[in-house]
C-alpha positions as CSV (number, residue, x, y, z in Angstrom):
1,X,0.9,-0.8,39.0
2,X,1.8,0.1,35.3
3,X,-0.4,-0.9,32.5
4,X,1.5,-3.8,30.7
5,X,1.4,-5.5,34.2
6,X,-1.9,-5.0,34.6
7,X,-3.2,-6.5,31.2
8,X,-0.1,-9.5,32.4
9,X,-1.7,-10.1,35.2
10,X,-5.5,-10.2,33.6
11,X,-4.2,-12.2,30.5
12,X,-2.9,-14.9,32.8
13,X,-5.8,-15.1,35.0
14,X,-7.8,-16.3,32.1
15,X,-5.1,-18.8,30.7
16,X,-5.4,-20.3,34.2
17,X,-9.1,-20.2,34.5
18,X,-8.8,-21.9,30.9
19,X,-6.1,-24.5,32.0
20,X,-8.5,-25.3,34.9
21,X,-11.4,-26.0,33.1
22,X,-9.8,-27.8,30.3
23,X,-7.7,-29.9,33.4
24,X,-11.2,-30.3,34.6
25,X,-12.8,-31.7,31.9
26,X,-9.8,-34.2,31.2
27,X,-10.4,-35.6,34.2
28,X,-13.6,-35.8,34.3
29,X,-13.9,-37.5,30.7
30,X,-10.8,-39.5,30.4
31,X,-9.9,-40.2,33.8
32,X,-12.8,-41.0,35.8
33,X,-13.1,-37.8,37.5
34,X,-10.0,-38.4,39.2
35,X,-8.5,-35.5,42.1
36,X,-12.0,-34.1,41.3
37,X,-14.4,-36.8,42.9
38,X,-13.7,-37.4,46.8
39,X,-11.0,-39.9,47.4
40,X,-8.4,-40.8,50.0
41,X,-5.0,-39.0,49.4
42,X,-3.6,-40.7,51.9
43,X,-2.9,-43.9,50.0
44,X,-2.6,-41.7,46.4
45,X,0.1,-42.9,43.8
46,X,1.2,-40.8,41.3
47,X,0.6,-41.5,37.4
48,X,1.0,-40.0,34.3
49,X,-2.7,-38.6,33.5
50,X,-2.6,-36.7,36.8
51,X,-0.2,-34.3,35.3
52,X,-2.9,-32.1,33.8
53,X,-4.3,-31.4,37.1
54,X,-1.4,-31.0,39.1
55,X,0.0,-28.5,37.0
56,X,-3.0,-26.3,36.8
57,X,-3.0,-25.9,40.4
58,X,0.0,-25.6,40.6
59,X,-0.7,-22.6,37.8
60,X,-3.6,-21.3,40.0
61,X,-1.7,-21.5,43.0
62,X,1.2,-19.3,41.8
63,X,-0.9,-16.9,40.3
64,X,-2.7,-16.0,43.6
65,X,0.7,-16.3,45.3
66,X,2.2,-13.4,42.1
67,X,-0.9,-11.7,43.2
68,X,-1.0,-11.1,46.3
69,X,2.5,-9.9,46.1
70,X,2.1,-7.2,43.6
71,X,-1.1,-5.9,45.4
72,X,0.6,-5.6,48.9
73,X,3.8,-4.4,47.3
74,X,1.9,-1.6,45.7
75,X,0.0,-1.0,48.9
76,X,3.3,-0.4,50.6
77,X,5.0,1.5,48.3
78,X,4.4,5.4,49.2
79,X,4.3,8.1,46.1
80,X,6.6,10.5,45.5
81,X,4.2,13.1,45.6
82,X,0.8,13.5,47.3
83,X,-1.1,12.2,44.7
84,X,-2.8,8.4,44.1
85,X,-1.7,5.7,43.2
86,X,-1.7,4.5,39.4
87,X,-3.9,1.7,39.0
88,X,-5.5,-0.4,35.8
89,X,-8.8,-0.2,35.8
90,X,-9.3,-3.7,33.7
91,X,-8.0,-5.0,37.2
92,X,-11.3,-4.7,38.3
93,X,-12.0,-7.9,36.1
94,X,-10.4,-9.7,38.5
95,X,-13.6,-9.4,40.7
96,X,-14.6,-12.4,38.4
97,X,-12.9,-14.5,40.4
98,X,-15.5,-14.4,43.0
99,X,-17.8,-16.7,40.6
100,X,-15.5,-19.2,42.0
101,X,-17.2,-19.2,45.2
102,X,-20.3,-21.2,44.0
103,X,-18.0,-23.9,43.3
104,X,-18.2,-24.6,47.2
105,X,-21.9,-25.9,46.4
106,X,-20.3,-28.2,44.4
107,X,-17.4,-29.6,46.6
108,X,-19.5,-29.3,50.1
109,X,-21.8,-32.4,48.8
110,X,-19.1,-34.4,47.5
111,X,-16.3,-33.9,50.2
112,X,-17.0,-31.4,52.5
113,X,-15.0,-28.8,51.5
114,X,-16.4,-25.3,52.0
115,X,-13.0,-23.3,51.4
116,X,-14.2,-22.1,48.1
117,X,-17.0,-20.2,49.4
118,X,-13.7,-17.6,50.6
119,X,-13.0,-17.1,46.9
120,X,-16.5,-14.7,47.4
121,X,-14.1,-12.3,49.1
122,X,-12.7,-11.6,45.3
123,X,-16.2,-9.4,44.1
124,X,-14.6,-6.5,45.9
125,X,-12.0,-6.8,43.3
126,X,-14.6,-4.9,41.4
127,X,-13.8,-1.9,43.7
128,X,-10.6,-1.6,41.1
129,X,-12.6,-0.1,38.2
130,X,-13.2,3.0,40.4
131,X,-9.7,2.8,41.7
132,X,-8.4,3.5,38.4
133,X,-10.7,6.0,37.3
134,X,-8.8,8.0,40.2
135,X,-5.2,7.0,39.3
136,X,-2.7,10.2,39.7
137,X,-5.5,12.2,41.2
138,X,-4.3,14.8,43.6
139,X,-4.5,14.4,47.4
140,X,-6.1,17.3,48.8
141,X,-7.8,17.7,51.7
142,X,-11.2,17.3,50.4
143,X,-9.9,13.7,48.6
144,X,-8.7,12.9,52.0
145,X,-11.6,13.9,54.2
146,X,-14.1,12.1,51.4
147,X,-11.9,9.2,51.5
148,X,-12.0,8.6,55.5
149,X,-15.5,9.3,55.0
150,X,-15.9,6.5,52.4
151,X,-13.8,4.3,54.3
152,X,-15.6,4.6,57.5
153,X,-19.4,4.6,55.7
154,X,-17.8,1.2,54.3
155,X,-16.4,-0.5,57.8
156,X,-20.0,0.5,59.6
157,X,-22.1,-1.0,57.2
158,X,-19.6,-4.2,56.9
159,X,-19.8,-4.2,60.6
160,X,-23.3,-4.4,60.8
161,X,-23.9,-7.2,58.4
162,X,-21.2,-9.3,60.3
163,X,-22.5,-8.6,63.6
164,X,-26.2,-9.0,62.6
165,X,-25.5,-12.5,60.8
166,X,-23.5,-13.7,64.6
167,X,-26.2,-12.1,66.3
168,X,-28.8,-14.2,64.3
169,X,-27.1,-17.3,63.1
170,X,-25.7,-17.7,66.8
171,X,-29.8,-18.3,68.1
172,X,-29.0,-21.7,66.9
173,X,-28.8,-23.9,64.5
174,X,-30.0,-23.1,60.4
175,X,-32.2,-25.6,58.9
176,X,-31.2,-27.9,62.1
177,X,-27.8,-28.0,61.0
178,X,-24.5,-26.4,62.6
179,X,-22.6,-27.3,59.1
180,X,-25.3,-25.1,56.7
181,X,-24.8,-22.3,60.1
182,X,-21.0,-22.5,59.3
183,X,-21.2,-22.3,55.2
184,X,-23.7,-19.5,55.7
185,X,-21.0,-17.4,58.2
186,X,-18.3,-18.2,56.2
187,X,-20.5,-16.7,53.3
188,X,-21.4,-13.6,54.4
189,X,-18.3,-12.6,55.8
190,X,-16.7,-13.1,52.7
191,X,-18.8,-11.2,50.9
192,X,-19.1,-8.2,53.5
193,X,-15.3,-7.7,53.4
194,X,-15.7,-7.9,49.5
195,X,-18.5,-5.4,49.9
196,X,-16.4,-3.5,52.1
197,X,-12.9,-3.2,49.6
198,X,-15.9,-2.3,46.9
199,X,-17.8,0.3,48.6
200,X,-15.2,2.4,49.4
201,X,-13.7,3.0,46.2
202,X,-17.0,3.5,45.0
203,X,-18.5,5.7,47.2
204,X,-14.8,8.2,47.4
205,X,-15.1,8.2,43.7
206,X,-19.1,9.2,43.6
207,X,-18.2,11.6,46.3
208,X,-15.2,13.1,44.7
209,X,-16.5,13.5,40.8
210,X,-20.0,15.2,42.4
211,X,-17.4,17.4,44.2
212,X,-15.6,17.9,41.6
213,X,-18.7,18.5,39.0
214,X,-20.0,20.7,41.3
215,X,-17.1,23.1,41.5
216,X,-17.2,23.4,37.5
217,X,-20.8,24.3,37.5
218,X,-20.2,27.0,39.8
Protein backbone atom coordinates (compact mmCIF):
# COMPACT_ATOMS: atom_id res chain seq x y z
CA UNK A 1 0.00 0.00 0.00
CA UNK A 2 1.86 3.22 -1.00
CA UNK A 3 2.31 6.08 1.36
CA UNK A 4 -0.06 8.90 0.03
CA UNK A 5 -2.75 6.16 0.40
CA UNK A 6 -1.98 5.41 3.52
CA UNK A 7 -1.96 9.00 5.08
CA UNK A 8 -5.58 9.10 2.59
CA UNK A 9 -6.94 6.56 4.23
CA UNK A 10 -5.83 7.77 8.03
CA UNK A 11 -6.87 11.45 7.08
CA UNK A 12 -10.29 10.29 6.25
CA UNK A 13 -10.77 8.08 9.16
CA UNK A 14 -10.59 11.14 11.32
CA UNK A 15 -12.87 13.48 9.15
CA UNK A 16 -15.41 10.68 9.66
CA UNK A 17 -14.74 10.08 13.36
CA UNK A 18 -15.16 13.99 13.39
CA UNK A 19 -18.37 14.12 11.20
CA UNK A 20 -19.77 11.43 13.62
CA UNK A 21 -19.30 13.20 16.63
CA UNK A 22 -20.23 16.48 15.36
CA UNK A 23 -23.62 14.49 13.65
CA UNK A 24 -23.75 13.25 17.20
CA UNK A 25 -23.93 16.12 19.03
CA UNK A 26 -26.44 17.87 16.55
CA UNK A 27 -28.68 15.43 17.38
CA UNK A 28 -28.37 15.22 20.56
CA UNK A 29 -28.71 19.10 21.13
CA UNK A 30 -30.94 20.28 18.53
CA UNK A 31 -32.94 17.37 17.65
CA UNK A 32 -33.89 15.56 20.65
CA UNK A 33 -31.43 12.90 20.36
CA UNK A 34 -33.09 11.76 17.46
CA UNK A 35 -31.68 8.12 15.39
CA UNK A 36 -29.48 8.12 18.55
CA UNK A 37 -32.13 7.42 21.41
CA UNK A 38 -34.10 4.02 20.85
CA UNK A 39 -37.11 4.40 18.57
CA UNK A 40 -39.31 2.49 16.14
CA UNK A 41 -37.92 2.66 12.52
CA UNK A 42 -40.67 1.01 11.39
CA UNK A 43 -42.98 3.93 11.35
CA UNK A 44 -39.81 6.62 10.68
CA UNK A 45 -40.51 9.60 8.27
CA UNK A 46 -37.83 11.33 6.81
CA UNK A 47 -37.06 15.15 7.60
CA UNK A 48 -34.69 17.66 6.90
CA UNK A 49 -32.50 17.64 10.36
CA UNK A 50 -31.91 13.91 9.90
CA UNK A 51 -29.61 14.69 7.07
CA UNK A 52 -26.55 15.18 9.38
CA UNK A 53 -26.83 11.71 10.61
CA UNK A 54 -27.59 9.88 7.66
CA UNK A 55 -24.78 11.16 5.84
CA UNK A 56 -22.17 10.42 8.35
CA UNK A 57 -23.11 6.92 8.26
CA UNK A 58 -23.36 6.76 5.25
CA UNK A 59 -19.51 8.37 5.42
CA UNK A 60 -18.55 5.70 8.00
CA UNK A 61 -20.11 3.03 6.20
CA UNK A 62 -18.16 3.65 2.92
CA UNK A 63 -15.09 4.14 4.61
CA UNK A 64 -15.09 0.59 6.19
CA UNK A 65 -16.50 -0.69 2.85
CA UNK A 66 -13.02 1.41 0.90
CA UNK A 67 -11.28 -0.34 3.66
CA UNK A 68 -11.73 -3.53 3.64
CA UNK A 69 -11.10 -3.46 -0.03
CA UNK A 70 -7.69 -2.09 -0.13
CA UNK A 71 -6.59 -4.42 2.76
CA UNK A 72 -7.84 -7.63 1.00
CA UNK A 73 -6.66 -6.37 -2.27
CA UNK A 74 -3.22 -5.93 -0.91
CA UNK A 75 -3.47 -9.32 0.81
CA UNK A 76 -4.02 -10.86 -2.53
CA UNK A 77 -1.76 -9.20 -4.55
CA UNK A 78 1.63 -11.37 -4.70
CA UNK A 79 5.22 -9.39 -5.01
CA UNK A 80 7.21 -9.44 -7.72
CA UNK A 81 10.04 -10.63 -5.87
CA UNK A 82 10.30 -12.57 -2.59
CA UNK A 83 10.34 -9.82 -0.45
CA UNK A 84 7.31 -8.15 1.95
CA UNK A 85 4.96 -6.31 1.29
CA UNK A 86 5.16 -2.34 1.54
CA UNK A 87 3.03 -1.14 4.26
CA UNK A 88 2.52 2.47 6.25
CA UNK A 89 3.21 2.15 9.49
CA UNK A 90 0.82 5.23 10.54
CA UNK A 91 -1.80 2.51 9.47
CA UNK A 92 -1.38 1.10 12.65
CA UNK A 93 -3.43 4.26 13.98
CA UNK A 94 -6.24 2.74 12.69
CA UNK A 95 -6.15 0.31 15.78
CA UNK A 96 -8.02 3.45 17.33
CA UNK A 97 -10.93 2.36 15.95
CA UNK A 98 -11.31 -0.35 18.49
CA UNK A 99 -12.22 2.52 21.16
CA UNK A 100 -15.35 2.23 19.35
CA UNK A 101 -16.24 -0.89 21.01
CA UNK A 102 -17.08 0.74 24.47
CA UNK A 103 -19.77 2.46 22.69
CA UNK A 104 -21.76 -1.04 22.99
CA UNK A 105 -22.01 -0.06 26.86
CA UNK A 106 -23.76 2.71 25.70
CA UNK A 107 -26.25 1.30 23.03
CA UNK A 108 -26.80 -2.22 25.07
CA UNK A 109 -28.90 -0.15 27.92
CA UNK A 110 -30.71 1.99 25.58
CA UNK A 111 -31.70 -0.54 22.68
CA UNK A 112 -30.01 -3.58 22.92
CA UNK A 113 -27.57 -3.40 20.49
CA UNK A 114 -24.37 -5.18 21.22
CA UNK A 115 -22.77 -5.01 17.55
CA UNK A 116 -20.35 -2.46 18.57
CA UNK A 117 -18.60 -4.47 20.99
CA UNK A 118 -17.14 -6.23 17.28
CA UNK A 119 -15.52 -2.93 16.45
CA UNK A 120 -12.86 -4.40 19.54
CA UNK A 121 -11.65 -6.70 16.68
CA UNK A 122 -9.92 -3.21 15.26
CA UNK A 123 -6.93 -3.08 18.29
CA UNK A 124 -5.12 -5.67 16.21
CA UNK A 125 -4.89 -2.94 13.71
CA UNK A 126 -2.04 -1.92 15.92
CA UNK A 127 -0.28 -5.06 14.61
CA UNK A 128 0.39 -2.44 11.44
CA UNK A 129 3.10 -0.43 13.13
CA UNK A 130 5.31 -3.61 13.14
CA UNK A 131 4.08 -4.48 9.77
CA UNK A 132 5.63 -1.51 8.34
CA UNK A 133 8.78 -1.53 10.18
CA UNK A 134 9.27 -4.74 7.93
CA UNK A 135 8.06 -3.29 4.57
CA UNK A 136 10.51 -4.61 1.51
CA UNK A 137 12.26 -6.87 3.97
CA UNK A 138 13.66 -9.89 2.30
CA UNK A 139 12.02 -13.39 2.52
CA UNK A 140 14.47 -15.76 3.58
CA UNK A 141 14.15 -18.79 5.16
CA UNK A 142 14.78 -17.62 8.51
CA UNK A 143 11.89 -14.62 7.96
CA UNK A 144 9.77 -17.44 6.86
CA UNK A 145 10.44 -20.07 9.50
CA UNK A 146 10.15 -17.00 12.27
CA UNK A 147 6.99 -15.96 10.69
CA UNK A 148 5.12 -19.60 10.86
CA UNK A 149 6.45 -19.57 14.12
CA UNK A 150 4.84 -16.22 15.03
CA UNK A 151 1.84 -17.07 13.36
CA UNK A 152 1.35 -20.38 15.05
CA UNK A 153 2.53 -18.93 18.79
CA UNK A 154 -0.37 -16.28 17.90
CA UNK A 155 -3.35 -18.99 16.80
CA UNK A 156 -2.43 -21.23 20.09
CA UNK A 157 -2.71 -18.64 22.52
CA UNK A 158 -5.92 -17.10 20.61
CA UNK A 159 -7.19 -20.52 20.78
CA UNK A 160 -6.83 -20.91 24.21
CA UNK A 161 -8.49 -17.77 25.33
CA UNK A 162 -11.53 -18.65 23.05
CA UNK A 163 -11.88 -22.06 24.14
CA UNK A 164 -11.27 -21.26 27.90
CA UNK A 165 -14.02 -18.35 27.80
CA UNK A 166 -16.69 -21.35 26.04
CA UNK A 167 -15.41 -23.71 28.39
CA UNK A 168 -16.26 -21.28 31.34
CA UNK A 169 -18.99 -18.98 30.22
CA UNK A 170 -20.84 -22.26 28.91
CA UNK A 171 -21.15 -23.60 33.05
CA UNK A 172 -24.00 -21.23 32.85
CA UNK A 173 -25.22 -18.20 33.13
CA UNK A 174 -22.94 -14.78 34.14
CA UNK A 175 -24.33 -12.68 36.81
CA UNK A 176 -27.75 -14.75 36.19
CA UNK A 177 -28.06 -13.50 32.84
CA UNK A 178 -27.60 -15.31 29.34
CA UNK A 179 -27.57 -11.56 27.63
CA UNK A 180 -24.24 -10.29 29.96
CA UNK A 181 -22.95 -14.32 28.91
CA UNK A 182 -23.51 -13.31 25.21
CA UNK A 183 -21.83 -9.53 25.46
CA UNK A 184 -18.98 -11.15 27.40
CA UNK A 185 -18.41 -13.94 24.31
CA UNK A 186 -18.90 -11.64 21.85
CA UNK A 187 -16.14 -9.51 23.70
CA UNK A 188 -13.44 -11.67 24.10
CA UNK A 189 -13.56 -13.13 20.83
CA UNK A 190 -13.25 -9.91 19.33
CA UNK A 191 -10.52 -9.06 21.12
CA UNK A 192 -8.62 -12.51 20.86
CA UNK A 193 -8.70 -12.32 17.04
CA UNK A 194 -7.44 -8.64 17.46
CA UNK A 195 -4.82 -9.98 19.81
CA UNK A 196 -4.23 -12.60 17.33
CA UNK A 197 -3.60 -10.11 13.88
CA UNK A 198 -1.41 -8.06 16.67
CA UNK A 199 0.81 -10.69 18.12
CA UNK A 200 1.96 -11.94 15.13
CA UNK A 201 3.39 -9.06 13.57
CA UNK A 202 4.84 -8.28 16.73
CA UNK A 203 6.38 -11.28 17.78
CA UNK A 204 7.96 -11.99 13.71
CA UNK A 205 9.30 -8.49 14.04
CA UNK A 206 10.96 -9.04 17.85
CA UNK A 207 12.07 -12.38 16.44
CA UNK A 208 13.51 -11.10 13.25
CA UNK A 209 15.42 -7.72 14.49
CA UNK A 210 17.02 -10.00 17.65
CA UNK A 211 18.07 -12.25 14.69
CA UNK A 212 19.10 -9.93 12.83
CA UNK A 213 21.06 -7.87 15.82
CA UNK A 214 22.51 -10.88 16.67
CA UNK A 215 24.14 -11.65 13.37
CA UNK A 216 25.83 -8.01 13.49
CA UNK A 217 27.24 -8.52 16.81
CA UNK A 218 28.90 -11.54 15.78
Amino acid sequence: MKKKTGKRLILAGVACALLMAAACCYAIFCDNGRLIAPMDFSQYQFRLQDLPMLLSFLAVAAYFLVLLFLLARAGLRKPREPITRKINPKLGWLGLFGFFGFLGFYTYPMDGSIFPFTFFLFFGFFGFFYEGKMSNTFMDERYRENQIKAQHTANKITLTIIFLAALFLGQGRLIGSLEYTLIALVVIIALSFALDIFLSQYLLYRWDQKERDEDKED
